[in-house]
Short mmCIF file of the C-alpha atoms (twelve columns), coordinates in Angstrom:
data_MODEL
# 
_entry.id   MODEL 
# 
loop_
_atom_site.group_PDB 
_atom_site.id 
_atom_site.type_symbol 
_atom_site.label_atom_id 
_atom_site.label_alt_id 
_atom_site.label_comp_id 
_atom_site.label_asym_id 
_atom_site.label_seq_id 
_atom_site.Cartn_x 
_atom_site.Cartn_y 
_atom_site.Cartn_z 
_atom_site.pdbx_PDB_model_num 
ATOM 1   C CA . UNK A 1   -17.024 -9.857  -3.578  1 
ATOM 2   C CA . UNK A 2   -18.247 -6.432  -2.232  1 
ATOM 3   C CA . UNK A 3   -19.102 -4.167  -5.533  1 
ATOM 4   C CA . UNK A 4   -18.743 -0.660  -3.282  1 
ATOM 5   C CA . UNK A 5   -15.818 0.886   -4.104  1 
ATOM 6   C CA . UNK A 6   -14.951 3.381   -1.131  1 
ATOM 7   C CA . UNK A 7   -11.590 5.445   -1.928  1 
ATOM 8   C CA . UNK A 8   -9.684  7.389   1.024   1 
ATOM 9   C CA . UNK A 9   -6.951  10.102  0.668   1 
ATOM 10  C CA . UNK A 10  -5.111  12.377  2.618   1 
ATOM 11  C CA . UNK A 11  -3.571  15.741  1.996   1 
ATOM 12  C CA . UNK A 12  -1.734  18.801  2.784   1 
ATOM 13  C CA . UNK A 13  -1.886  22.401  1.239   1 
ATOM 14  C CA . UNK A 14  1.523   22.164  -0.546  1 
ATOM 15  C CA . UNK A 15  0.054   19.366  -2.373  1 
ATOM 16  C CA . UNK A 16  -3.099  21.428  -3.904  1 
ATOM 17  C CA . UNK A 17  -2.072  21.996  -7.592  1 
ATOM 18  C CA . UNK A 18  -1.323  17.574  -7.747  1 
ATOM 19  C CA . UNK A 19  -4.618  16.720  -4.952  1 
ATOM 20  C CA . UNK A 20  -6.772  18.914  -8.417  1 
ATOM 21  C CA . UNK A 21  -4.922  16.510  -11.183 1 
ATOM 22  C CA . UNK A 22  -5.035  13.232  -9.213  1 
ATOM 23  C CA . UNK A 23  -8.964  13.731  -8.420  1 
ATOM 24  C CA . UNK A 24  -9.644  14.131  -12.475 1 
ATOM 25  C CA . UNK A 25  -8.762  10.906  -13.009 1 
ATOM 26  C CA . UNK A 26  -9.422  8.497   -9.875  1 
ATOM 27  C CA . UNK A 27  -12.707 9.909   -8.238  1 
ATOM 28  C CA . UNK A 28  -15.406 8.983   -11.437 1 
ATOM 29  C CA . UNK A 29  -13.941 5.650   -10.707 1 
ATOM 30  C CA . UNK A 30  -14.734 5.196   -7.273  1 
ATOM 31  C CA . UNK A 31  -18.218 5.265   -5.567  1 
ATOM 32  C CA . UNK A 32  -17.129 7.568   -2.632  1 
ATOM 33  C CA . UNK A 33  -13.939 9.111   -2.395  1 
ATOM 34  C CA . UNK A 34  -13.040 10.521  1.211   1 
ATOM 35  C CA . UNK A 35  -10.110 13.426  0.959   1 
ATOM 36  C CA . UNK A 36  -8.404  14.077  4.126   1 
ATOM 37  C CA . UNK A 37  -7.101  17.745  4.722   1 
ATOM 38  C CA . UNK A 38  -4.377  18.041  7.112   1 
ATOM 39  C CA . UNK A 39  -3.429  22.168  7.984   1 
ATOM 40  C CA . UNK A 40  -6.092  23.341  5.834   1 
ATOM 41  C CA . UNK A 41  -8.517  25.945  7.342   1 
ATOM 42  C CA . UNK A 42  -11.117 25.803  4.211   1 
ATOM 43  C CA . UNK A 43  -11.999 23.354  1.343   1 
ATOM 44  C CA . UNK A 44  -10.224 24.173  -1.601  1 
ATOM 45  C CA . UNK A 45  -11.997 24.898  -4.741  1 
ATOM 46  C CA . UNK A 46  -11.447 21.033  -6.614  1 
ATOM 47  C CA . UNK A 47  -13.543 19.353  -4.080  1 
ATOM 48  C CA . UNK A 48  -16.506 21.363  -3.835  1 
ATOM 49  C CA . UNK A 49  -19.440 20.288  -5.589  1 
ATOM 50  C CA . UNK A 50  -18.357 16.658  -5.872  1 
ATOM 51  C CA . UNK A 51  -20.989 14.329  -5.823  1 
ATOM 52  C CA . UNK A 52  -19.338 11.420  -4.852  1 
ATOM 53  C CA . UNK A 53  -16.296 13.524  -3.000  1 
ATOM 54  C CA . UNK A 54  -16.073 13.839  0.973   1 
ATOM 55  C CA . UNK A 55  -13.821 16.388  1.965   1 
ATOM 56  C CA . UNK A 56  -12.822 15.964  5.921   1 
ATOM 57  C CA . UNK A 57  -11.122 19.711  7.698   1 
ATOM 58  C CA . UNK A 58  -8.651  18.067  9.900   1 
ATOM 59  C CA . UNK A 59  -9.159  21.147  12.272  1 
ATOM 60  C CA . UNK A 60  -12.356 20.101  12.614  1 
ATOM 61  C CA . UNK A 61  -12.008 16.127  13.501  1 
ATOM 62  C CA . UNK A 62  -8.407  14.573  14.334  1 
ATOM 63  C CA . UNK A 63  -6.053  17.756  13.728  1 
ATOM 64  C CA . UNK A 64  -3.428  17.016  11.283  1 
ATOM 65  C CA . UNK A 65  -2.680  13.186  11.160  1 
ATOM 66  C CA . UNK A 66  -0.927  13.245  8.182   1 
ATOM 67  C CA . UNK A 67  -0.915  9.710   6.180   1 
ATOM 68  C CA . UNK A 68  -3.141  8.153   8.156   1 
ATOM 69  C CA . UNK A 69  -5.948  10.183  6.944   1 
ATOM 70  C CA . UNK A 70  -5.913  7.575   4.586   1 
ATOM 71  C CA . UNK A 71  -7.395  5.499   7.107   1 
ATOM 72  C CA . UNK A 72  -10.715 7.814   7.864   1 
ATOM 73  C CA . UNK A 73  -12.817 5.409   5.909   1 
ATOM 74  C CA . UNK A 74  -12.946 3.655   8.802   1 
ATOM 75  C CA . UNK A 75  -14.932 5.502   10.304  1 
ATOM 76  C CA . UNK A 76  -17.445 5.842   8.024   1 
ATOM 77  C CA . UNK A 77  -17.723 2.365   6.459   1 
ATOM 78  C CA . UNK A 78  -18.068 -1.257  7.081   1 
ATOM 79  C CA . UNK A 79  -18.586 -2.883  3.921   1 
ATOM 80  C CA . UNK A 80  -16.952 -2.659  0.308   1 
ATOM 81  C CA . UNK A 81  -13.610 -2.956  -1.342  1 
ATOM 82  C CA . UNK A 82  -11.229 -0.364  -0.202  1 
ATOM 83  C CA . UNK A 83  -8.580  1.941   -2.121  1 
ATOM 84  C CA . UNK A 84  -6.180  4.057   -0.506  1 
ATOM 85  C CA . UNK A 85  -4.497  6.948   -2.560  1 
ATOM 86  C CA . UNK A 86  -1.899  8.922   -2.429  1 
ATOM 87  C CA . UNK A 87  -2.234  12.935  -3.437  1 
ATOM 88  C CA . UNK A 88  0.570   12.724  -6.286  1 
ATOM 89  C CA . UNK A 89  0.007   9.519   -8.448  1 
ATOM 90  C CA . UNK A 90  -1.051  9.911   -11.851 1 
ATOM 91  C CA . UNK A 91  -3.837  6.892   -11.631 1 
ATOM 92  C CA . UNK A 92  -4.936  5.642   -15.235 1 
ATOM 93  C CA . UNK A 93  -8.565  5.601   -16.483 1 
ATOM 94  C CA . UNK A 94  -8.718  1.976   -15.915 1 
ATOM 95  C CA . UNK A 95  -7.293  1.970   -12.298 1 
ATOM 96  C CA . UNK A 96  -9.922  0.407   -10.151 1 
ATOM 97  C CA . UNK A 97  -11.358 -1.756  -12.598 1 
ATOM 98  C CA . UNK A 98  -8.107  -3.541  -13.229 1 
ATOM 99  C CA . UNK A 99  -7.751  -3.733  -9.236  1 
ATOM 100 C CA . UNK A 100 -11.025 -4.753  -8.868  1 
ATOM 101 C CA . UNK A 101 -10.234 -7.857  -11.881 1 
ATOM 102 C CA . UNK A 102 -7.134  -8.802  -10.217 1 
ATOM 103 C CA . UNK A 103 -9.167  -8.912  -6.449  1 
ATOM 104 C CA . UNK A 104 -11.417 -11.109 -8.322  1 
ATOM 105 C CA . UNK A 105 -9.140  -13.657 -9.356  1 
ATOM 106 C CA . UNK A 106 -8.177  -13.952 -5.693  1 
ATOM 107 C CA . UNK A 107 -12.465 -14.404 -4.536  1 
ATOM 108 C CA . UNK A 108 -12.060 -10.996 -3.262  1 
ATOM 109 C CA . UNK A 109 -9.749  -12.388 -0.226  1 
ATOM 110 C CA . UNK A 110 -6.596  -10.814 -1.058  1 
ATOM 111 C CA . UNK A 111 -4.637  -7.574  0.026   1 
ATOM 112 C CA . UNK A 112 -3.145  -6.097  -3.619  1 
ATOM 113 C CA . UNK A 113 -1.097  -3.201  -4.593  1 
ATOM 114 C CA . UNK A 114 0.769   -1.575  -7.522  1 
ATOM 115 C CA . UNK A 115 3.861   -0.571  -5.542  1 
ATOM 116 C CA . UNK A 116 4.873   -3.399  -3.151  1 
ATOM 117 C CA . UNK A 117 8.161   -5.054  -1.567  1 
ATOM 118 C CA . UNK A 118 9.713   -8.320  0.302   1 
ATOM 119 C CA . UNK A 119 11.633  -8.262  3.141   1 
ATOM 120 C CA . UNK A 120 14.747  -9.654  3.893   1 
ATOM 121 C CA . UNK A 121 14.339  -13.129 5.312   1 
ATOM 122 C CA . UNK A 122 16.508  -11.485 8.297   1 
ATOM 123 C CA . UNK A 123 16.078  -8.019  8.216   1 
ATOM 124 C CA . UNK A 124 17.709  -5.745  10.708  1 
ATOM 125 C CA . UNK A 125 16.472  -2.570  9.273   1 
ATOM 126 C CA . UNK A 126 12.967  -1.429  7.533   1 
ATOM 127 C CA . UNK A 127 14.619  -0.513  4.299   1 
ATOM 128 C CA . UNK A 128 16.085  -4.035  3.676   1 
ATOM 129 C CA . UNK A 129 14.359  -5.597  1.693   1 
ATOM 130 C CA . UNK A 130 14.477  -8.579  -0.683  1 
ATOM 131 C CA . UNK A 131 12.602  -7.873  -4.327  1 
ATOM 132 C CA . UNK A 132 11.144  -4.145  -4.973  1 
ATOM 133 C CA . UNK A 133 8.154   -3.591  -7.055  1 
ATOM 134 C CA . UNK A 134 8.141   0.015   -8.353  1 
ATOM 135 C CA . UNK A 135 4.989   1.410   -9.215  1 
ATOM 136 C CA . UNK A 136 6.821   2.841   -12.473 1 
ATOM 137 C CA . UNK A 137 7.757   -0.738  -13.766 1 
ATOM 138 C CA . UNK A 138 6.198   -3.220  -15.477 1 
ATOM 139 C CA . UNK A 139 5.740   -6.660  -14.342 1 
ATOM 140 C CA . UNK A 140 4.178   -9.835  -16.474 1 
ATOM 141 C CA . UNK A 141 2.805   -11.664 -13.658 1 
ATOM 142 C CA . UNK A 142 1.471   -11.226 -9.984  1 
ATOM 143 C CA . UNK A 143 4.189   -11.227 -7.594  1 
ATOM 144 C CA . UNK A 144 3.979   -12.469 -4.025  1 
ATOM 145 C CA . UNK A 145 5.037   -9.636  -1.193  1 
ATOM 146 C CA . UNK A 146 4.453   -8.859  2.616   1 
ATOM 147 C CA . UNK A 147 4.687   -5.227  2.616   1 
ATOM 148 C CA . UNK A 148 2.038   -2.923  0.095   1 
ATOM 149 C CA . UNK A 149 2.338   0.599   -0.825  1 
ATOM 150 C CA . UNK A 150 -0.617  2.098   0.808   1 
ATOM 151 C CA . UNK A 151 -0.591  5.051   -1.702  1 
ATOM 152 C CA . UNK A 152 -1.574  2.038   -4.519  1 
ATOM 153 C CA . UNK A 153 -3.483  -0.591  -2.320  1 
ATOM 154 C CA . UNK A 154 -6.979  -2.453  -2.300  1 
ATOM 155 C CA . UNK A 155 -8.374  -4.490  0.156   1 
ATOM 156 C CA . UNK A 156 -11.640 -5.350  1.935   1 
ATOM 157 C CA . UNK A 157 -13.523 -3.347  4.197   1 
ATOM 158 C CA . UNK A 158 -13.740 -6.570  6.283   1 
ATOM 159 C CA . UNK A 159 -10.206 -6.680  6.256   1 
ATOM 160 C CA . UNK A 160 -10.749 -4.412  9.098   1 
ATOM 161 C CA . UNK A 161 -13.723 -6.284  11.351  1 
ATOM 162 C CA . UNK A 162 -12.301 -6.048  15.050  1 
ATOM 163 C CA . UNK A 163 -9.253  -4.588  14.007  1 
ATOM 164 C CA . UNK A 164 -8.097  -1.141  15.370  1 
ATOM 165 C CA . UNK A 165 -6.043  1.983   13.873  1 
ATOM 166 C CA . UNK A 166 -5.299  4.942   15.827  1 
ATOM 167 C CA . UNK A 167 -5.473  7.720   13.392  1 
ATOM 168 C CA . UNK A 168 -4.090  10.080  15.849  1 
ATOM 169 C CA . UNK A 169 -0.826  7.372   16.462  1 
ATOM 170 C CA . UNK A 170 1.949   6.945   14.814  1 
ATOM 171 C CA . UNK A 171 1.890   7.086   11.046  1 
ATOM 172 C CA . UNK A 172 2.417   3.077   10.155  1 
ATOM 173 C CA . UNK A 173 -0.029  2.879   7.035   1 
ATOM 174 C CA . UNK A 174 2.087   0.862   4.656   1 
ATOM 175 C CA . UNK A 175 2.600   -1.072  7.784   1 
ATOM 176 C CA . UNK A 176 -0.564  -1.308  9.338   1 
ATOM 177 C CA . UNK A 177 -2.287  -2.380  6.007   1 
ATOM 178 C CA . UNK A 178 0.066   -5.247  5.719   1 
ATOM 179 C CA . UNK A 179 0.600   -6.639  8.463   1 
ATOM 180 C CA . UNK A 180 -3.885  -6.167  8.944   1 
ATOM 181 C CA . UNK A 181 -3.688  -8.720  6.032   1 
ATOM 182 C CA . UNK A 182 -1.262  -11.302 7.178   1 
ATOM 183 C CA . UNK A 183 -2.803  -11.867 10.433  1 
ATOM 184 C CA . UNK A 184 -5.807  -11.961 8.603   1 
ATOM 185 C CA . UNK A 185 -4.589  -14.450 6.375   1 
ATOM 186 C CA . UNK A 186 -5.076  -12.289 3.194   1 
ATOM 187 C CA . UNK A 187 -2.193  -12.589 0.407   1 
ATOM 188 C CA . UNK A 188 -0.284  -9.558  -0.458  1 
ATOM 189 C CA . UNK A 189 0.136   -9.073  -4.040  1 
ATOM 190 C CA . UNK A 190 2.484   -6.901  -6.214  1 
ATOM 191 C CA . UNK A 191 -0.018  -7.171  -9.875  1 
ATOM 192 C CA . UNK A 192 0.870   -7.361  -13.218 1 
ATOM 193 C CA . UNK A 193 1.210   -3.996  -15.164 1 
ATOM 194 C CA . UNK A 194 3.085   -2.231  -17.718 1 
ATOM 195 C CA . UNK A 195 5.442   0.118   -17.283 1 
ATOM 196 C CA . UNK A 196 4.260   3.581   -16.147 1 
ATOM 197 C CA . UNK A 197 1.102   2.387   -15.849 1 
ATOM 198 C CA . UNK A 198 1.155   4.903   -12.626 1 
ATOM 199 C CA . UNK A 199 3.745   7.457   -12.154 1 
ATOM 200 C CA . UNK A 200 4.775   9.900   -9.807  1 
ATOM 201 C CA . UNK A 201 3.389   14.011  -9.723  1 
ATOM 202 C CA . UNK A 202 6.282   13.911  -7.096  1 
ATOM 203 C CA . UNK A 203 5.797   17.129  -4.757  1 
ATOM 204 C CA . UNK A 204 7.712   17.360  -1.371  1 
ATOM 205 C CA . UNK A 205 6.182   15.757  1.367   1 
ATOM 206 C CA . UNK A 206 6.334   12.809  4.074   1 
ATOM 207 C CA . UNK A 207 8.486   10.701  1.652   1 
ATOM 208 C CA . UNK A 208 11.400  13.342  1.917   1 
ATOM 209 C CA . UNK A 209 11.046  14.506  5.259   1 
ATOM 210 C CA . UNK A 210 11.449  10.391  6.877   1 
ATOM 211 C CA . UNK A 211 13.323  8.505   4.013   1 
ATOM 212 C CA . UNK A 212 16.666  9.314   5.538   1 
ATOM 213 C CA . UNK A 213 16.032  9.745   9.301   1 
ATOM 214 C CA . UNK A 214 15.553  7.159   12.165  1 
ATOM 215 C CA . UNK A 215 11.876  6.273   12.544  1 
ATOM 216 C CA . UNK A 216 9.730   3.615   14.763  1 
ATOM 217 C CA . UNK A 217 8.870   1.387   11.672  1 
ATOM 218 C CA . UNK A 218 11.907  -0.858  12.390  1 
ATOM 219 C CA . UNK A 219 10.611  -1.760  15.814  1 
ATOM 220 C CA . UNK A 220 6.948   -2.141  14.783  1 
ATOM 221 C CA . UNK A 221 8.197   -4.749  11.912  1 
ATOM 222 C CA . UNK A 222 10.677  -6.234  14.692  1 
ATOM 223 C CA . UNK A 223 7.219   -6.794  16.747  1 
ATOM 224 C CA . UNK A 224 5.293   -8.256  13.717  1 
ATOM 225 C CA . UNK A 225 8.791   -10.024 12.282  1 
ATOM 226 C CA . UNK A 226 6.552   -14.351 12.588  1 
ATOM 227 C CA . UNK A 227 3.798   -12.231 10.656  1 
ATOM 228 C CA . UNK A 228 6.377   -10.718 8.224   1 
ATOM 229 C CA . UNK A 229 8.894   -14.130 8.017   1 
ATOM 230 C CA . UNK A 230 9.149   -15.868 5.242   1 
ATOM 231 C CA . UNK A 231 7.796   -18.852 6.707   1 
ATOM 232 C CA . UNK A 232 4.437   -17.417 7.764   1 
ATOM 233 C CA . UNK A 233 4.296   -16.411 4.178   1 
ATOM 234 C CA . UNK A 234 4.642   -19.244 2.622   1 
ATOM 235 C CA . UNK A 235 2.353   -21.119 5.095   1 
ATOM 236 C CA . UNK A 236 -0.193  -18.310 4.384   1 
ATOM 237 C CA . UNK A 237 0.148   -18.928 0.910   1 
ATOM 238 C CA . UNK A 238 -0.059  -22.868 1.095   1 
ATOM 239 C CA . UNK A 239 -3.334  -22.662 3.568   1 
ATOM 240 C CA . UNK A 240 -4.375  -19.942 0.980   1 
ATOM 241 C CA . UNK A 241 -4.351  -22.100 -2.248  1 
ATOM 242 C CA . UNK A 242 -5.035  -25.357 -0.366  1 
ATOM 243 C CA . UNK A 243 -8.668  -24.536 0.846   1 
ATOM 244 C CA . UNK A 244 -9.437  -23.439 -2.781  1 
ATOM 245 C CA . UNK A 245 -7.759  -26.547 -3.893  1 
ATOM 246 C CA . UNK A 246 -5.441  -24.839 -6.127  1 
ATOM 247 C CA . UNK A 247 -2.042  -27.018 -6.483  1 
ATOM 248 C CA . UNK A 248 1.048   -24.437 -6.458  1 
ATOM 249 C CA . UNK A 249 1.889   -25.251 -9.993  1 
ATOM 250 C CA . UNK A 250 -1.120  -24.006 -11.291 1 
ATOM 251 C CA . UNK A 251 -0.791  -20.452 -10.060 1 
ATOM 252 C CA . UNK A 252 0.934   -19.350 -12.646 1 
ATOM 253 C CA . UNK A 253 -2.468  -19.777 -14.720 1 
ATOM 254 C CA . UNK A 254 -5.137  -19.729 -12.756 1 
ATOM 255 C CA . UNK A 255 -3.522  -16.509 -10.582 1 
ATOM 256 C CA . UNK A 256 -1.309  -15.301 -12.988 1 
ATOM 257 C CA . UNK A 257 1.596   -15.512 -10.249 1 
ATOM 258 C CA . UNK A 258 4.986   -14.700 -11.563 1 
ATOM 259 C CA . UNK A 259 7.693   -17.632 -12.102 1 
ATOM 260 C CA . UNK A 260 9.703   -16.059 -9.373  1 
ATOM 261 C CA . UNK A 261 7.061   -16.246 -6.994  1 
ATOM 262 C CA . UNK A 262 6.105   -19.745 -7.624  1 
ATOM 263 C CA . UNK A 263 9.518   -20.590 -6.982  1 
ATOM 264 C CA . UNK A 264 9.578   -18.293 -3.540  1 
ATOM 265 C CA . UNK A 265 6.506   -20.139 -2.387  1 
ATOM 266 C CA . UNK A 266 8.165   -23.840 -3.315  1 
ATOM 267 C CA . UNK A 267 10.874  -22.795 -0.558  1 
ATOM 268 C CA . UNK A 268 14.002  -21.199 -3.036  1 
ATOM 269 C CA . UNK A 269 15.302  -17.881 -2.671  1 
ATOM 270 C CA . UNK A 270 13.912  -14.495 -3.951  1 
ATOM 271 C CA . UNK A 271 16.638  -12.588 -5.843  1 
ATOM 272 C CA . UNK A 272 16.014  -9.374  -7.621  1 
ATOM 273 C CA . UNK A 273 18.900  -7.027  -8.412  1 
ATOM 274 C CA . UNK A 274 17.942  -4.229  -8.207  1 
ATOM 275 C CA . UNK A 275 16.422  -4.323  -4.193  1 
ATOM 276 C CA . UNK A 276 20.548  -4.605  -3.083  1 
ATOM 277 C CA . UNK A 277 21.285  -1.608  -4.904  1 
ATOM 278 C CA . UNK A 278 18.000  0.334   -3.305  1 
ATOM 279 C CA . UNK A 279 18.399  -0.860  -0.031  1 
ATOM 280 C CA . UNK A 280 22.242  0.241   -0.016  1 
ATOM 281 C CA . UNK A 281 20.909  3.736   -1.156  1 
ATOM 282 C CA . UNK A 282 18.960  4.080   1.593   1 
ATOM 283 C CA . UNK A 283 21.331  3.015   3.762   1 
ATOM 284 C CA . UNK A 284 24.057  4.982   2.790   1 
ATOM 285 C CA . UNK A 285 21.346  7.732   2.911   1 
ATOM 286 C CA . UNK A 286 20.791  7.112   6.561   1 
ATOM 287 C CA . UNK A 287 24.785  7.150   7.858   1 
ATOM 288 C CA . UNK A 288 25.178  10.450  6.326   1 
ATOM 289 C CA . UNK A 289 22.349  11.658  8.044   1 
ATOM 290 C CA . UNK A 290 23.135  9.940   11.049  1 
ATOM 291 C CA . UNK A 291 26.770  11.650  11.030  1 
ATOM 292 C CA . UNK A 292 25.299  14.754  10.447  1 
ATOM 293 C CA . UNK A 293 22.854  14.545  13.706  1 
ATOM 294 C CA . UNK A 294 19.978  13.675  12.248  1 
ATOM 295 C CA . UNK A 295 16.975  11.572  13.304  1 
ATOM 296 C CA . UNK A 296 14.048  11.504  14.718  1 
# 
């Protein structure tokens, strides 16, 4: 497994006071952190004299791309095991090590995250989803999903080899990242944690301006829906574990894999609680804005 550990943000000015907390505890963790600065005209204060810190104008390169600055590292590296960040998560001290463990466990071939989910087995919308996996709770064992939080994700550079992102496209980077992995064959995993092992410095941004309007990600998930079924999944899985010769009920041990996931990838249902109740938030969310005019 790659030992670099390359780290890629992106920002905006009315995130400055969280971008200064966030860097005190992630960026001595990381080899090389690149920092993304979408409608800023100079480099604020926190990131000068970094050693290890790469702070990228957006008026100088791609304009303002918003999220996907996460996804400059790509064009700077080839090689190493990749973290993408978000500009207001508290990360613990122990962040990327524990990433970097849990990668290990899966040889380094594996796509994980803190905050993760599982679509519906026929979902008509991107919000429905099957199991959520907060970043604020804890959870005893890995759990299997298709979709990854790209503010709390790790993967391999090589993820990437002959793979293409448009930074100045649409902003798909939870998206992109996962459905990279499943046509790459990679698992997606949700890991173990305790509770509030990360938590929100929540500031207004891209979260609250698309959470409640009409976006593209439903028809770029309708174009990946084999990648994201259920099915592909589980054969993913099954080709996963078979050519380590792992049988399926020794993942709970050898991968730590939750007992609900073991289950999922033995062909029963997912049920969580609490993902009906979030989805019908959202959508509830969306009809109001809907009968209001909204959307984009």
């Amino acid at each position: 497994m790659p030992t670099r550990t390359i780290g890629c943000m992106a920002t905006f000015p009315a995130r400055g006071a969280t971008l200064c907390q966030v860097l005190e505890t992630v960026r001595n963790q990381l080899d090389i952190l690149y920092v993304y600065l979408n409608a800023y005209e100079a480099i604020p204060d926190c990131l000068k004299g970094l050693d290890n810190v790469v702070p990228i104008l957006g008026c100088a390169t791609f304009g303002d791309i918003k999220a996907n600055g996460k996804m400059f590292w790509l064009e700077r590296e080839r090689d190493g095991i990749v973290f993408t960040l978000d500009d207001d998560i508290h990360y613990p001290q122990d962040y990327v090590p524990s990433l970097l463990r849990t990668l290990a466990i899966f040889d380094g071939e594996a796509c994980v995250a803190v905050h993760g989910s599982l679509f519906k087995a026929d979902f008509a919308y991107y919000f429905e989803r099957q199991a959520w996996f907060s970043m604020e709770d804890g959870f005893d064992g890995n759990n299997v999903i298709n979709l990854v939080g790209s503010g709390t994700a790790a993967f391999p550079a090589s993820m990437y080899a002959d793979e293409d992102f448009a930074l100045t496209g649409p902003m798909y980077v939870d998206l992109h990242i996962s459905i990279t992995a499943l046509r790459k064959g990679l698992p997606l995993i949700a890991v173990a944690r305790p509770a509030q092992w990360l938590h929100n410095l929540r500031q207004p941004g891209l979260w609250e301006e698309t959470r409640d309007k009409i976006t593209n990600h439903t028809a770029l998930a309708f174009d990946n829906a084999s990648l994201l079924s259920w099915e592909h999944l589980r054969t993913l899985w099954m080709d996963w574990l078979g050519k380590r010769r792992i049988p399926l009920e020794e993942t709970g041990t050898k991968l730590n894999l939750s007992r609900s996931s073991m289950d999922f990838l033995a062909g029963r249902d997912l049920i969580i609680r609490n993902a009906e109740y979030s989805q019908l938030r959202k959508l509830i969310a969306l009809a109001d804005n809907l009968a209001q005019g909204g959307g984009t």
